[in-house]
C-alpha atoms as an extended CHARMM CRD file, in Angstrom:
* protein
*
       100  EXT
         1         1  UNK       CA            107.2390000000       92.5430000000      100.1250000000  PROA      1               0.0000000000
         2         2  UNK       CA            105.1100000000       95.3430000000      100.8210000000  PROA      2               0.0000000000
         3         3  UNK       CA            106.2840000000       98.2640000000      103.3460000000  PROA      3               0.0000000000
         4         4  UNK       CA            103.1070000000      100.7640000000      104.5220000000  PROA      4               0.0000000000
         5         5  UNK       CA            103.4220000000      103.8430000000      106.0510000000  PROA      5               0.0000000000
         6         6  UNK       CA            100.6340000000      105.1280000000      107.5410000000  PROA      6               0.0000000000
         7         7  UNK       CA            100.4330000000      109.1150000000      108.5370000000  PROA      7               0.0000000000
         8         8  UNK       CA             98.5580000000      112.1570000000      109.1870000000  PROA      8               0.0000000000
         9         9  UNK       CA             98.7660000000      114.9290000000      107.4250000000  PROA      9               0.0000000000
        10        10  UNK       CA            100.9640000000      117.5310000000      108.5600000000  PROA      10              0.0000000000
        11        11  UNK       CA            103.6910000000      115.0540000000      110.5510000000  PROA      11              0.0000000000
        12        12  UNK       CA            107.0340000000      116.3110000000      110.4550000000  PROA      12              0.0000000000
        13        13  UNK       CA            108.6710000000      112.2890000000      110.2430000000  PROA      13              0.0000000000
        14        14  UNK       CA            106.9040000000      110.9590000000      107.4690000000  PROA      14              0.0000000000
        15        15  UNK       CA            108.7930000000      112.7160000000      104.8130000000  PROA      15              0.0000000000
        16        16  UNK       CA            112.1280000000      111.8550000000      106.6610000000  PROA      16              0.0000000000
        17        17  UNK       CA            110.6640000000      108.0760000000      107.2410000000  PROA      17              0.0000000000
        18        18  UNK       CA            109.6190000000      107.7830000000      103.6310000000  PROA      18              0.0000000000
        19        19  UNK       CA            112.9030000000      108.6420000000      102.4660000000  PROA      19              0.0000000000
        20        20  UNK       CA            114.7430000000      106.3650000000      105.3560000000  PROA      20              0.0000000000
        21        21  UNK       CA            112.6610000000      103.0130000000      104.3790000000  PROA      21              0.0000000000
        22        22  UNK       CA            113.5110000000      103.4230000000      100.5240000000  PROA      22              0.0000000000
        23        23  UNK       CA            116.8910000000      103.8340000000      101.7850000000  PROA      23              0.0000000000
        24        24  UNK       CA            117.1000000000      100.7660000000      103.3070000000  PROA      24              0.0000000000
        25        25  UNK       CA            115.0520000000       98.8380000000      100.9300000000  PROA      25              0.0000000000
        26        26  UNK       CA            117.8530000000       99.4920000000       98.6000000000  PROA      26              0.0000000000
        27        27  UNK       CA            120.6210000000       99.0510000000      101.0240000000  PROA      27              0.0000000000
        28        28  UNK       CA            119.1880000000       95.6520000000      101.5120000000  PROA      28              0.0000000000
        29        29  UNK       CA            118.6660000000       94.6630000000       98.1240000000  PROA      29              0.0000000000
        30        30  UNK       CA            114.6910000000       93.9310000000       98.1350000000  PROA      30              0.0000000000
        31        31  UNK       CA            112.4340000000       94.3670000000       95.9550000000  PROA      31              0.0000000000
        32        32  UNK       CA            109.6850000000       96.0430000000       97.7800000000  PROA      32              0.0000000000
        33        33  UNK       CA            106.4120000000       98.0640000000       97.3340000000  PROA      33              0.0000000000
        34        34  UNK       CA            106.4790000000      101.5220000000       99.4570000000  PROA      34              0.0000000000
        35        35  UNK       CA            102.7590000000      102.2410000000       99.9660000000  PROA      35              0.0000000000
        36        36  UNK       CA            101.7510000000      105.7670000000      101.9710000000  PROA      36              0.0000000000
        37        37  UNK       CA             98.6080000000      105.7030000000      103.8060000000  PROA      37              0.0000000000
        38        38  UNK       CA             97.4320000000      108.4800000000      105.3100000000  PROA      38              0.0000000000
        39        39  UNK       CA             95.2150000000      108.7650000000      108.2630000000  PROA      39              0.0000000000
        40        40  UNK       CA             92.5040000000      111.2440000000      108.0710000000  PROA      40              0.0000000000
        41        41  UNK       CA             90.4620000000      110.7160000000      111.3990000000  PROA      41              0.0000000000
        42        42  UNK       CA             89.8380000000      108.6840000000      114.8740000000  PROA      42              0.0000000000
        43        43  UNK       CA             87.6870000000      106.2120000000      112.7870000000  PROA      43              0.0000000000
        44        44  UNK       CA             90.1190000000      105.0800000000      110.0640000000  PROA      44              0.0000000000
        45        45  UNK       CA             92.8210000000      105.1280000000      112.7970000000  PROA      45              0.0000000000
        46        46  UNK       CA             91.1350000000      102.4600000000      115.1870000000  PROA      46              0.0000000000
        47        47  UNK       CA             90.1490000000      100.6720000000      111.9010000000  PROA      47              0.0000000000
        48        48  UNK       CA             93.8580000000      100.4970000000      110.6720000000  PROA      48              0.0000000000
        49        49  UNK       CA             95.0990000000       99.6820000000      114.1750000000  PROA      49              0.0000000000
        50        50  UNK       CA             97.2110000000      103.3750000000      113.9060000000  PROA      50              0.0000000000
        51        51  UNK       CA             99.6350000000      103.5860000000      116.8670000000  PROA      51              0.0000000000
        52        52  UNK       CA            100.7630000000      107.4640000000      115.8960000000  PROA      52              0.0000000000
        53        53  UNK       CA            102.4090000000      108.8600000000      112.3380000000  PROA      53              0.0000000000
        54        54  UNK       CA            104.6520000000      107.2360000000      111.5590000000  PROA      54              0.0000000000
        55        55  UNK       CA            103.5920000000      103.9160000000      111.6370000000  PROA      55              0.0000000000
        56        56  UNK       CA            105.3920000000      101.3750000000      109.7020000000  PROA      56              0.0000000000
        57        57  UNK       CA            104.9260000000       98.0620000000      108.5340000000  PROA      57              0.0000000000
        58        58  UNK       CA            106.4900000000       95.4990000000      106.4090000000  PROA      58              0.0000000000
        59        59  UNK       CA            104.1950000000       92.9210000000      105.4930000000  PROA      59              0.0000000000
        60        60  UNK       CA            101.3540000000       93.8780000000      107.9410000000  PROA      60              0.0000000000
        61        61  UNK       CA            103.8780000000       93.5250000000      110.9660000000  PROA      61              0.0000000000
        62        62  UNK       CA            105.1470000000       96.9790000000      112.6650000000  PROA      62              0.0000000000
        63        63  UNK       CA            108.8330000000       97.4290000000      112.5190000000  PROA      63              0.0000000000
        64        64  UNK       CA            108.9080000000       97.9870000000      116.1930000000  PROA      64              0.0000000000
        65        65  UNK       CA            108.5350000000       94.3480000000      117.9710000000  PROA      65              0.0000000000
        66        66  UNK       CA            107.2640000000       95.8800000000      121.5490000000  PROA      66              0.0000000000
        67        67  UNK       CA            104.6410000000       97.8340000000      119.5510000000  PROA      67              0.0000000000
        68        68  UNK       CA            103.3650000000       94.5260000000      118.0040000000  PROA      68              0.0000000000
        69        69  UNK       CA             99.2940000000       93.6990000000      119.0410000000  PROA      69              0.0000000000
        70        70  UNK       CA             99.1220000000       97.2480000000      121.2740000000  PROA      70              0.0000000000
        71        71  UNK       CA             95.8210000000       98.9880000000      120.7590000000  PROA      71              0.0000000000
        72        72  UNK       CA             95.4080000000      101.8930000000      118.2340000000  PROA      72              0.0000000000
        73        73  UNK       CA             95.9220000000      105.6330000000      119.6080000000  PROA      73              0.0000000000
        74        74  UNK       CA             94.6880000000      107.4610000000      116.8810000000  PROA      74              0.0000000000
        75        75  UNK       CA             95.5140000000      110.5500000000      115.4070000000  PROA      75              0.0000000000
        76        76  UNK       CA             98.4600000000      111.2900000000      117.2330000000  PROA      76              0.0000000000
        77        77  UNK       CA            102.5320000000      111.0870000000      116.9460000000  PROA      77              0.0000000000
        78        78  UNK       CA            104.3320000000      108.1750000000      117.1760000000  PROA      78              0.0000000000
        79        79  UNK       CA            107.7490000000      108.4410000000      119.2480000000  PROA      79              0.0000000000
        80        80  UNK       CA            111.2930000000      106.6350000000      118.4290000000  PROA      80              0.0000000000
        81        81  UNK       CA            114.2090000000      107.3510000000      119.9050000000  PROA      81              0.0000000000
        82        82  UNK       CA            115.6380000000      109.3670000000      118.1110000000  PROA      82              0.0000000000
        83        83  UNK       CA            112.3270000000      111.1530000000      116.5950000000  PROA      83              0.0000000000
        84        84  UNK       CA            112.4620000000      109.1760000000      113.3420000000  PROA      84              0.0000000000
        85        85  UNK       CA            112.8440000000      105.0320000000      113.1050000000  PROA      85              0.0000000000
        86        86  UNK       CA            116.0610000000      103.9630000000      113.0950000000  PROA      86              0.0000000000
        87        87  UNK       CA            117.9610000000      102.2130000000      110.0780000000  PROA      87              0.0000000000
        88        88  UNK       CA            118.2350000000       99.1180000000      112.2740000000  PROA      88              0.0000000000
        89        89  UNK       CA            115.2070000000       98.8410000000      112.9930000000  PROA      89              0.0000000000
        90        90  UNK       CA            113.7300000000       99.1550000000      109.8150000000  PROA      90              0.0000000000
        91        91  UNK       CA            116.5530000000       96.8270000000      108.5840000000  PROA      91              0.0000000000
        92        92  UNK       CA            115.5640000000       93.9990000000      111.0700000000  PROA      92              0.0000000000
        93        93  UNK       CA            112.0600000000       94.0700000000      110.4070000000  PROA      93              0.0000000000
        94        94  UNK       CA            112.5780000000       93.4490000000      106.5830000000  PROA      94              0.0000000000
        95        95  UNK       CA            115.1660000000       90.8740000000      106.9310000000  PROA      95              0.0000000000
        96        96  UNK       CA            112.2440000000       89.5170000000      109.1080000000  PROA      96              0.0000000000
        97        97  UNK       CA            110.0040000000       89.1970000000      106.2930000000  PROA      97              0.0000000000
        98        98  UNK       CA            112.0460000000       88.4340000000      103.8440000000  PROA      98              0.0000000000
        99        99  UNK       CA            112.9710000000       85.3960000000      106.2640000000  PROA      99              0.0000000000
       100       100  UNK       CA            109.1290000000       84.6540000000      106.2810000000  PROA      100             0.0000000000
């Protein structure tokens, strides 16, 4: 399983969101690759389909189901109740993969 989190430098979450997916990943048991992406400009955003920093994915699918085939908005945050993802969703997106 492979987790990415993709970010621009400077965002307050992706610290917090970094440490909250490796949190869960162990919670959960998985073995799982935690790979950091960041997001230097409009171009690579549109190119890696960036919907705001933090954007995560496990397995090329974003955590957050309503988010799922919306267009890129480049280099800006990403809002989640809450401010950062929460542990649930982040949990039900890798029991999703791992289901896969």
């Amino acid at each position: 399983m492979q987790v990415d989190i993709l970010y621009f430098e400077g965002c307050p979450n992706h610290a917090p969101a970094v440490e909250r997916v490796r949190e869960v990943i162990q919670e959960e048991g998985v073995i799982a690759e935690v790979v950091q992406m960041e997001i230097r400009d409009d171009v690579s955003a549109k190119a890696r389909g960036f919907l705001g920093s933090p954007t995560i994915r496990v397995d090329g699918v974003d955590i957050e189901p309503s988010a799922r085939g919306a267009e890129p908005l480049g280099m800006a945050c990403r809002c989640y109740a809450g401010g950062l993802p929460s542990r649930d969703l982040i949990r039900t997106a890798i029991r999703e993969a791992y289901a896969r």
